[in-house]
TINUMI-873044 format. One record per residue (C-alpha): residue number from 1; residue in one letter; x, y, z. Coordinates in nm, 2 decimals. Layout:
BEGIN
SITE    k  r       x       y       z
SITE  NUM  A       X       Y       Z
...
END
This chain:
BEGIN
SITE    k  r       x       y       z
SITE    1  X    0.00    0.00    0.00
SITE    2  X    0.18    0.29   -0.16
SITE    3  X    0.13    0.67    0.00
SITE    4  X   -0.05    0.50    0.29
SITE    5  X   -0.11    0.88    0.44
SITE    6  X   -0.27    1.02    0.20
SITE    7  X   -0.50    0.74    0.10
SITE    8  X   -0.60    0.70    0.48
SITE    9  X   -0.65    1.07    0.49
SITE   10  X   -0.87    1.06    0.19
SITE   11  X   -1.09    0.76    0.31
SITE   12  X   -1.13    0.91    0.63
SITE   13  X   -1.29    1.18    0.45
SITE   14  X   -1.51    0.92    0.28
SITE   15  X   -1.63    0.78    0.57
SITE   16  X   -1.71    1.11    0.77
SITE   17  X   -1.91    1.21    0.47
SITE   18  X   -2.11    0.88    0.41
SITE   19  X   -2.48    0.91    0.48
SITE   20  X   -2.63    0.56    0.49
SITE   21  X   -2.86    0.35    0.29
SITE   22  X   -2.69    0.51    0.03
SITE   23  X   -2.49    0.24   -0.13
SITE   24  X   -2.13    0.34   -0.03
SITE   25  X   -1.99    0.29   -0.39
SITE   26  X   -2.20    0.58   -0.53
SITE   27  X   -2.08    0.80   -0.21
SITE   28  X   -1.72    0.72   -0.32
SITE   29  X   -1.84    0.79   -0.69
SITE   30  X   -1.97    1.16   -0.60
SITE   31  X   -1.68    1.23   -0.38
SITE   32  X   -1.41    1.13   -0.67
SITE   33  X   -1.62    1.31   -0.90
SITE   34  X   -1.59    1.63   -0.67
SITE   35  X   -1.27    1.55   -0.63
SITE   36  X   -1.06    1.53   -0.97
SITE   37  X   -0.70    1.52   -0.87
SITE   38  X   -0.76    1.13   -0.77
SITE   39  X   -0.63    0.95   -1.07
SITE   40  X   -0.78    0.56   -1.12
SITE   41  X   -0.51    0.38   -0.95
SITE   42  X   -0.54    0.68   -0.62
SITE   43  X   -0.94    0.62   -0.64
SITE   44  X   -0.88    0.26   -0.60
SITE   45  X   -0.67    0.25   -0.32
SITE   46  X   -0.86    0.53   -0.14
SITE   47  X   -1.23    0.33   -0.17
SITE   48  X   -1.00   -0.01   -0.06
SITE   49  X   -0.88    0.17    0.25
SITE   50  X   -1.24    0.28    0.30
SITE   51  X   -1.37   -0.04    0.23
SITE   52  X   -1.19   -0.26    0.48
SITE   53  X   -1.31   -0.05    0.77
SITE   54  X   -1.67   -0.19    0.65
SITE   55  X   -1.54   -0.53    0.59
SITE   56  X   -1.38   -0.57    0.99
SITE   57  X   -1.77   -0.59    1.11
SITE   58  X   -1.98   -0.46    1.38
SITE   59  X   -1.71   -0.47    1.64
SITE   60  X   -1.53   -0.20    1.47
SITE   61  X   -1.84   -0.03    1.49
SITE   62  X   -1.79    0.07    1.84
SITE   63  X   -1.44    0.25    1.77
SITE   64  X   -1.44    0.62    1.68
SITE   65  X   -1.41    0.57    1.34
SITE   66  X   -1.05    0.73    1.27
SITE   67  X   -0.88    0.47    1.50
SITE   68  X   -1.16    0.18    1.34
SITE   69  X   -0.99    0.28    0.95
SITE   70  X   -0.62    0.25    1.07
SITE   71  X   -0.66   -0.12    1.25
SITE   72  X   -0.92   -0.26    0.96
SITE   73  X   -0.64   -0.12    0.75
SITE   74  X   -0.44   -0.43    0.85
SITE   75  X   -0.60   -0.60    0.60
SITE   76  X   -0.42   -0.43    0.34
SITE   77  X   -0.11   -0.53    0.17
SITE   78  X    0.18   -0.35    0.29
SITE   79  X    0.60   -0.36    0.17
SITE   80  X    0.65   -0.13    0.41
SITE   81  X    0.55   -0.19    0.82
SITE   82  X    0.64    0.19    0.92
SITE   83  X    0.39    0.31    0.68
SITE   84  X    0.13    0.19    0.92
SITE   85  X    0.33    0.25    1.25
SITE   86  X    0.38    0.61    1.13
SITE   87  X    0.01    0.66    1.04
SITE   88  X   -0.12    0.45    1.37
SITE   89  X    0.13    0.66    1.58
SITE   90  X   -0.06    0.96    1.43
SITE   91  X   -0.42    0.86    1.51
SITE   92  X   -0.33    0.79    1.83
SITE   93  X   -0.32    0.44    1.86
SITE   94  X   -0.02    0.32    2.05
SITE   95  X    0.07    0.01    1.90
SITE   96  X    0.37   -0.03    1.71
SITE   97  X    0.40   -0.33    1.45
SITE   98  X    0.73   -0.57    1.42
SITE   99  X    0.93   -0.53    1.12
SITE  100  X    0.81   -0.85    1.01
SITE  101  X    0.46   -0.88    1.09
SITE  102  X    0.30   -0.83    0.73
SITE  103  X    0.50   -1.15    0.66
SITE  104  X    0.49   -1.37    0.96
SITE  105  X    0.21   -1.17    1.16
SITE  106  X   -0.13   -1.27    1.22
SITE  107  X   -0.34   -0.98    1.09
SITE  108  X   -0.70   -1.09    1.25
SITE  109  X   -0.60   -1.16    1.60
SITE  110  X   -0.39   -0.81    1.63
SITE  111  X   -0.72   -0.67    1.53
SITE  112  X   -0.90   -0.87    1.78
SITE  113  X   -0.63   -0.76    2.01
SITE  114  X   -0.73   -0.37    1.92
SITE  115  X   -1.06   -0.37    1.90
SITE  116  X   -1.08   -0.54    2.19
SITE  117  X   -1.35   -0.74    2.06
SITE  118  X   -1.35   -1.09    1.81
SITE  119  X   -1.45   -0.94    1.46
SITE  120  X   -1.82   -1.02    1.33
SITE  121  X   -2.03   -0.96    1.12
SITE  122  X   -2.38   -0.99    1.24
SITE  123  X   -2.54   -0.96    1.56
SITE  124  X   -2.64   -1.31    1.79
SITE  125  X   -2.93   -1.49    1.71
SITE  126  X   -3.07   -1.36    1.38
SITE  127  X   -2.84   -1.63    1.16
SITE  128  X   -2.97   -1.93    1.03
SITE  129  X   -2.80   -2.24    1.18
SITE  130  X   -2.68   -2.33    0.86
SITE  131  X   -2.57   -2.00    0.82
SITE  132  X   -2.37   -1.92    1.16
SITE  133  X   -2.01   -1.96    0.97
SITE  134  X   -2.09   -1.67    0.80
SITE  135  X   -2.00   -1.48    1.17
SITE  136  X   -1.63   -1.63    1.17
SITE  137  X   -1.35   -1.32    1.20
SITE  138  X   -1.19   -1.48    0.88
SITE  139  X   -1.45   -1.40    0.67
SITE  140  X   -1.29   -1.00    0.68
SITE  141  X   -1.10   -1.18    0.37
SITE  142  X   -1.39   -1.27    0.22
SITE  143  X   -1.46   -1.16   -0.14
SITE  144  X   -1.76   -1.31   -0.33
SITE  145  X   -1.65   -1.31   -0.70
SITE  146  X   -1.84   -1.16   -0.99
SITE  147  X   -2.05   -1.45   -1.18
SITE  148  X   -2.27   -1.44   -1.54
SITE  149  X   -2.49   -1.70   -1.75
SITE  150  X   -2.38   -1.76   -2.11
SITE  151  X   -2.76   -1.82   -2.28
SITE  152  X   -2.56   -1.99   -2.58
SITE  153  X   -2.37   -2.23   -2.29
SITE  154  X   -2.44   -2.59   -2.30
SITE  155  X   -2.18   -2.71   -2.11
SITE  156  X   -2.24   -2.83   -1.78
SITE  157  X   -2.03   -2.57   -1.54
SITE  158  X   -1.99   -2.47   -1.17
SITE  159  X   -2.22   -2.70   -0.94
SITE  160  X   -2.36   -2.87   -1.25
SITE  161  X   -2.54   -2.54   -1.35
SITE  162  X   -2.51   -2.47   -1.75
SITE  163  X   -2.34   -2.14   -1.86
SITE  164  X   -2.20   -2.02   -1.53
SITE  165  X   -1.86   -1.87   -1.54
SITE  166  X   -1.68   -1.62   -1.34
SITE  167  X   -1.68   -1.27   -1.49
SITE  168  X   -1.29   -1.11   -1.49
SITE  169  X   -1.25   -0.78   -1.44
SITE  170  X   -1.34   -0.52   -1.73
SITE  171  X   -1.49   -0.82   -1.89
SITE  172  X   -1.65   -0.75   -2.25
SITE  173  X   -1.99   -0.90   -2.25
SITE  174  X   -2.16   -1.05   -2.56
SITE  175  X   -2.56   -1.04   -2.62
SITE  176  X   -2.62   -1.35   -2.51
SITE  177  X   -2.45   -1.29   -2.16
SITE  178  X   -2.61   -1.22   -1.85
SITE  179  X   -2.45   -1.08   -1.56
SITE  180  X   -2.62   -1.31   -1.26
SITE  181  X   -2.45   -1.46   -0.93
SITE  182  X   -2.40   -1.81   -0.84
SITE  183  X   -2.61   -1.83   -0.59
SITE  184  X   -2.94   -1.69   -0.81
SITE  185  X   -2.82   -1.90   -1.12
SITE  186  X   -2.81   -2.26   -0.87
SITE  187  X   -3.14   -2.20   -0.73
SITE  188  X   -3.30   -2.11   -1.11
SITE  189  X   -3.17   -2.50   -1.16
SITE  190  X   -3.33   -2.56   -0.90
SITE  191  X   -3.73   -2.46   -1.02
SITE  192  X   -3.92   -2.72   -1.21
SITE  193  X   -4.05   -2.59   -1.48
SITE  194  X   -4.28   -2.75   -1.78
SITE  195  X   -4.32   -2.72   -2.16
SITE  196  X   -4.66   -2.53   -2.16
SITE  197  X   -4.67   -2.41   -1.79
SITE  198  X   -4.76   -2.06   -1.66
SITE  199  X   -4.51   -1.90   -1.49
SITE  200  X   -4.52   -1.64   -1.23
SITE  201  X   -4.23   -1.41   -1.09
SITE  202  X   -4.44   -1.28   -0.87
SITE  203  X   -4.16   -0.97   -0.75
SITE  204  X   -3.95   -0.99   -1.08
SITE  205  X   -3.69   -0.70   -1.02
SITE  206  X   -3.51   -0.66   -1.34
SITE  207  X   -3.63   -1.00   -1.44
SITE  208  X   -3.33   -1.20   -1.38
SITE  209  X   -3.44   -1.55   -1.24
SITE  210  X   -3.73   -1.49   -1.55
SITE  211  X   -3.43   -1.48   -1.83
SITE  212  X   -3.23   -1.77   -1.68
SITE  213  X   -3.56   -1.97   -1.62
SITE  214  X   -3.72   -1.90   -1.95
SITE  215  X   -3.41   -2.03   -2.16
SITE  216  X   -3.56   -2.36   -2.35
SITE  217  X   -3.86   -2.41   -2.11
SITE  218  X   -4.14   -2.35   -2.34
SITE  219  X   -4.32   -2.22   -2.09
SITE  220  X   -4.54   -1.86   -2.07
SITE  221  X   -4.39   -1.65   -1.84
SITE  222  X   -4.57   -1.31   -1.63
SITE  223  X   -4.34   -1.07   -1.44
SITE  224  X   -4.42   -0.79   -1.23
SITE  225  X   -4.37   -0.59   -0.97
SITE  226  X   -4.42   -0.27   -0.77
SITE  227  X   -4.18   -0.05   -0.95
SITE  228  X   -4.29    0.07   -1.27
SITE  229  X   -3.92    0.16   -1.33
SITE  230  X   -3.78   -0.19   -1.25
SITE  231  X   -4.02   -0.29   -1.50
SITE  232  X   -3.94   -0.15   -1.78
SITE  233  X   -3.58   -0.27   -1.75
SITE  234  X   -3.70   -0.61   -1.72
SITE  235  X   -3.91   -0.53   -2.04
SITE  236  X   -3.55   -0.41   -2.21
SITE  237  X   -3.40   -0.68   -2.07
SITE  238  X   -3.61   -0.94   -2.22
SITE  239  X   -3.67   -0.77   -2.54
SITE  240  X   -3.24   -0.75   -2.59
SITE  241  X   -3.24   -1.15   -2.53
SITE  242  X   -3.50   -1.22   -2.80
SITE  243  X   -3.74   -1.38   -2.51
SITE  244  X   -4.15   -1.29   -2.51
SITE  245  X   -4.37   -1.24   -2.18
SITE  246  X   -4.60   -1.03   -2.00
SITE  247  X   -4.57   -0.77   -1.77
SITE  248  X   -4.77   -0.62   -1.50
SITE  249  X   -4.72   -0.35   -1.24
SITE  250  X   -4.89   -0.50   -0.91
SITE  251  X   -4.88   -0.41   -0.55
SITE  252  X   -4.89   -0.73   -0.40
SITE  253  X   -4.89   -0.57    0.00
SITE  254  X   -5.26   -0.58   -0.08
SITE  255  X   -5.53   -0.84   -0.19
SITE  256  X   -5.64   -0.86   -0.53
SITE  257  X   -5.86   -1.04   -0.73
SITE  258  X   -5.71   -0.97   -1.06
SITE  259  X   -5.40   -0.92   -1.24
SITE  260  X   -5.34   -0.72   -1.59
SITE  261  X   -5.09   -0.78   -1.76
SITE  262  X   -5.10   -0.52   -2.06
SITE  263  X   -5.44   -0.60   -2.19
SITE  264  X   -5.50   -0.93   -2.05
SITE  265  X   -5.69   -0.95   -1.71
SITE  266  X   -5.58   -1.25   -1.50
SITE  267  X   -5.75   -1.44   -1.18
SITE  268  X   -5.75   -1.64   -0.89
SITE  269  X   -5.54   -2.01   -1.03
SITE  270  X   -5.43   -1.89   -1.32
SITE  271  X   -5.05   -2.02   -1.24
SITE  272  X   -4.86   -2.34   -1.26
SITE  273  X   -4.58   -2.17   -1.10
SITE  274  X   -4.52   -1.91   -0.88
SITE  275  X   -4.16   -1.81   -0.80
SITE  276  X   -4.14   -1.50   -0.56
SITE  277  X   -3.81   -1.36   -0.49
SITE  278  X   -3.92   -1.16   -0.22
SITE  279  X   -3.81   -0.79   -0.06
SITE  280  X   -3.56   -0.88    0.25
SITE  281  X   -3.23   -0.76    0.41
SITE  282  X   -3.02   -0.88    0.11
SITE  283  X   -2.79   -0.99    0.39
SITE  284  X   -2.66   -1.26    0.22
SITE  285  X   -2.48   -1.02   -0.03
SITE  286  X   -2.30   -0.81    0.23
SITE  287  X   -1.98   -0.92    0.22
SITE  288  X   -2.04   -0.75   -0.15
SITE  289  X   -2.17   -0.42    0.02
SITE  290  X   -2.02   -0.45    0.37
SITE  291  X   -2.14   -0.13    0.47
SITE  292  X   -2.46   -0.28    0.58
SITE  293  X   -2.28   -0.47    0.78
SITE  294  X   -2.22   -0.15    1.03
SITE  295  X   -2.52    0.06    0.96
SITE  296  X   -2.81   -0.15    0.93
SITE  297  X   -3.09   -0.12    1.14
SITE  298  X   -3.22   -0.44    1.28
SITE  299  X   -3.56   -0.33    1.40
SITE  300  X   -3.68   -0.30    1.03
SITE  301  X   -3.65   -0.68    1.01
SITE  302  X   -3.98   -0.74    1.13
SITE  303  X   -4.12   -0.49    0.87
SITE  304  X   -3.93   -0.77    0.62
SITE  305  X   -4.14   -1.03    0.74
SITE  306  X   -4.44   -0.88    0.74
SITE  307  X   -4.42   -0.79    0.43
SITE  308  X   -4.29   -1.10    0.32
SITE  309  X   -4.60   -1.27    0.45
SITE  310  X   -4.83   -1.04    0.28
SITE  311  X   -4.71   -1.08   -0.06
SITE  312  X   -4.70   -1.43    0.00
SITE  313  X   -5.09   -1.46    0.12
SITE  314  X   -5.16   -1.21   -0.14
SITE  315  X   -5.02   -1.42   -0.43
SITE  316  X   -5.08   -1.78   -0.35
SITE  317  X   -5.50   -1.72   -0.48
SITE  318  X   -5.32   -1.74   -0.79
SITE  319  X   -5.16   -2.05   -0.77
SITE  320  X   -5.37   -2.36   -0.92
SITE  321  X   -5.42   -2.69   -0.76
SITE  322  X   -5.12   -2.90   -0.76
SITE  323  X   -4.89   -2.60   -0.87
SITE  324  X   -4.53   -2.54   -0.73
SITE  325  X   -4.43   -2.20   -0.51
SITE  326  X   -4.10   -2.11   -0.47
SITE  327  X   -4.03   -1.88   -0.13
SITE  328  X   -3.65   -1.71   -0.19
SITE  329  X   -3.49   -1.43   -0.04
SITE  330  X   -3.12   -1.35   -0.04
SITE  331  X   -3.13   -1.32    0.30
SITE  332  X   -2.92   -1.53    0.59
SITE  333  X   -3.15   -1.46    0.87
SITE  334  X   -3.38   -1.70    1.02
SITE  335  X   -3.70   -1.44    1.08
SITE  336  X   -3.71   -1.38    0.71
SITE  337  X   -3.65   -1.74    0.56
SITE  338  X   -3.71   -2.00    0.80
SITE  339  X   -3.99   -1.82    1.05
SITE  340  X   -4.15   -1.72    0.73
SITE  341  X   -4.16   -2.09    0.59
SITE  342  X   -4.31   -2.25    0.94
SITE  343  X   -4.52   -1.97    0.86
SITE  344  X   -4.63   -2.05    0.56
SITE  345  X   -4.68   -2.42    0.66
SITE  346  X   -4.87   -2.36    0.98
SITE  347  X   -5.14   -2.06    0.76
SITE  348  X   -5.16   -2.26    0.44
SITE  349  X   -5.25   -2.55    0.27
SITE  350  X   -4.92   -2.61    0.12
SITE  351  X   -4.65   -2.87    0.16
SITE  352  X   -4.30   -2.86    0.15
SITE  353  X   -4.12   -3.03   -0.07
SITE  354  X   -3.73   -2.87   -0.05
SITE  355  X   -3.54   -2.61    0.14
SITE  356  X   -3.17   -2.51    0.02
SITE  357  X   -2.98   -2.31    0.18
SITE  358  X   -2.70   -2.21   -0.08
SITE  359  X   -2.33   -2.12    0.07
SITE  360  X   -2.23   -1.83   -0.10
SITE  361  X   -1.94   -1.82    0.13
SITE  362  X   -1.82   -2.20    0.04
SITE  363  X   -1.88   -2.13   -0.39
SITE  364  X   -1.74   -1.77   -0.34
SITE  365  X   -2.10   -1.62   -0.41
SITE  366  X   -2.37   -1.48   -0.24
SITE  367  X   -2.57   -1.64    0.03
SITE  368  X   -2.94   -1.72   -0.06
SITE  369  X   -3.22   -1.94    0.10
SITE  370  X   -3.55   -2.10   -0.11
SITE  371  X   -3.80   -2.30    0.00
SITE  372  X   -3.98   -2.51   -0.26
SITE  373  X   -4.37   -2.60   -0.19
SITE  374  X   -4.68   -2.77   -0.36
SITE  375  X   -5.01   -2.66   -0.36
END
C-alpha cells in the first residue's frame, strides 16, 4: 500500500461524509467526482482503504471511526511496516508493529487484540444455523467473486449449473450474456418448470431469475412488480435476449382479485408456478456491500417479514391446484426465511417439498435461501 497517508486521509474523508442507505460505492463515486486530482489507480486504493473499515464488522463499529480505519487497515497489503506505524502513531493508537509482521504476523488476532472485541459480522441470534459460519472473523478476507450465465452455454459448469462462469474484471460481455450470481443461477436450476406451464415471478426486479428460467422451457412467463421503473428494464432486458412475456405492475402488499398484464386481465389459479423472490435484508450479499454490515438497522426486520408474509398470502390465490411456489430471499436470517416458511406451513395448505440453503461463502458467491412448496 503505496502513499498510505494520504490514502488513509482521503478515506477518512469518505467515511465522515457517508450518509447511509446510500450504497457506499456511489458516495465514493460523487466524492471522486468532486474531487478530480484522484487518478484511477489513487481512487482505488482510497475506496480499498475505506472499504476494509466496512469489511472488519460490527465490532469495529464501536471504535471512533479514525482509530476503526487505521486497524481494519491491516487488512491491506503493505511492503513497508512503518507506513502503518507512522500513520497508527498519528491517530493515536499506540501500538507499534514488528518489522516482520506483514510476513509472519497474524493480521486478525492483532485486530482482535485492538478492537478489543473478536471481529463479526452480524449480531447473535438472527443467523440461520446453517448460516452461523458466516459470523467467523476470517470472513474479513472474504470476497464473493463476480458470476454471469452464457444463454448460448451448453456445457455443464460450476455445481452442475449450465453457462455459469466467473466474470474477470473489465470483462467485454456478448448479447447472449447475463451478468447473474452463483447463488441466483443454482437456485433457477433448482425450479421445475414444464413445456406449456404458466409461470409467475411474482416480485421480478429486473427480471433476472425470469431470463435464466425461461431459456428452453417453453413455458409462458408473467413478471411484475411494484416499480414501474424496474419494469421497464426487465421489459428491455427481455426484449435484448429475444425472449417474449408479460408484464404487469402489481402491489402485492394488498389483496387482489385480478391481475393485468398489458391488456389481459388475470384471476385467482391462473398459475402453474409461482416463483417469488421476495423484498428482505439482502444480507446474504453483504460481504459485497459491507457497509450494511455497520449501519443497518435491525428493528426493520420485522417490517421484512411482514411484508414478506403479505405478498405471500396475497399471491398464493393465484396459484392452481397442484402447482409449485417457490419462497427465496437472499437473506441469511432466520426471521425472514425459516420463521417465514413454518409460517407458511402452519397458515396454508401447502406442503413442503425442498429447502436449500446455498453457501455463498463455500462457492465464493452470495448467500441465498428457497423453500420449494406444492399446492
Amino acid at each position: 500500500m503505496k502513499y498510505f497517508r494520504s490514502r488513509y486521509s482521503n478515506a477518512l474523508r469518505l467515511l465522515d461524509g457517508y450518509q447511509y442507505p446510500e450504497p457506499f460505492h456511489i458516495t465514493a463515486k460523487n466524492f471522486f467526482k468532486l474531487h478530480k486530482k484522484f487518478g484511477s489507480k489513487d481512487r482505488k486504493a482510497v475506496a480499498e482503504v475505506a472499504y476494509s473499515y466496512f469489511r472488519c464488522g460490527k465490532s469495529i463499529a464501536a471504535l471512533p471511526i479514525s482509530k476503526g480505519l487505521i486497524i481494519s487497515s491491516l487488512l491491506l497489503d503493505f511492503e513497508d511496516v512503518e507506513q502503518w506505524n507512522n500513520v497508527a502513531k498519528e491517530a493515536g493508537l499506540e501500538h507499534v508493529l514488528p518489522a516482520n509482521f506483514f510476513q509472519e504476523g497474524n493480521v486478525l488476532n492483532t485486530i482482535k487484540e485492538l478492537v478489543g472485541a473478536e471481529t463479526y459480522f452480524y449480531p447473535e441470534g438472527v443467523l440461520m444455523e446453517s448460516f452461523a459460519h458466516y459470523n467467523n472473523a476470517q470472513n474479513a478476507r472474504f470476497r464473493p467473486r463476480n458470476w454471469a450465465k452464457d444463454h448460448l452455454d451448453q456445457e455443464p459448469r460450476k455445481l452442475g449449473v449450465e453457462g455459469a462462469k466467473e466474470l474477470a474484471l473489465n470483462t467485454t460481455l456478448e448479447d447472449t450474456t447475463q451478468v447473474q450470481d452463483l447463488s441466483s443461477q443454482y437456485i433457477c436450476s433448482k425450479v421445475s418448470i414444464s413445456k406449456g406451464d404458466k409461470v409467475w415471478d411474482v416480485c421480478c426486479g429486473g427480471g433476472g431469475k425470469s431470463l435464466n428460467l425461461i431459456k428452453g422451457s417453453g413455458a409462458d412467463f408473467y413478471l411484475s412488480d411494484i416499480r414501474p421503473g424496474i419494469m421497464e428494464n426487465a421489459k428491455a432486458r427481455f426484449k435484448a435476449m429475444l425472449y417474449q412475456a408479460k408484464f404487469a405492475v402489481a402491489d402485492l402488499s394488498k389483496p387482489t382479485e385480478k391481475l393485468l398484464f398489458g391488456e389481459g386481465k388475470v384471476g385467482h389459479g391462473a398459475f402453474d408456478v409461482l416463483v417469488a423472490d421476495v423484498p428482505c435484508s439482502g444480507s446474504g450479499t453483504w460481504y459485497r456491500t459491507p457497509e450494511h454490515f455497520t449501519h443497518f438497522d435491525y428493528a426493520k426486520l420485522g417490517e421484512y417479514a411482514d411484508k414478506q408474509k403479505s405478498i405471500v398470502k396475497n399471491a398464493l390465490p393465484f396459484l392452481q391446484k397442484g402447482g409449485k411456489f417457490y419462497y427465496i430471499t437472499c437473506s441469511v436470517f432466520s426471521i425472514e426465511n425459516t420463521e417465514v416458511k413454518d409460517w407458511i406451513l402452519a397458515n396454508t395448505d401447502l406442503t413442503l417439498e425442498e429447502e436449500i440453503s446455498f453457501d455463498g461463502i463455500d462457492q465464493k458467491a452470495d448467500g441465498m435461501y428457497m423453500a420449494c412448496f406444492t399446492h
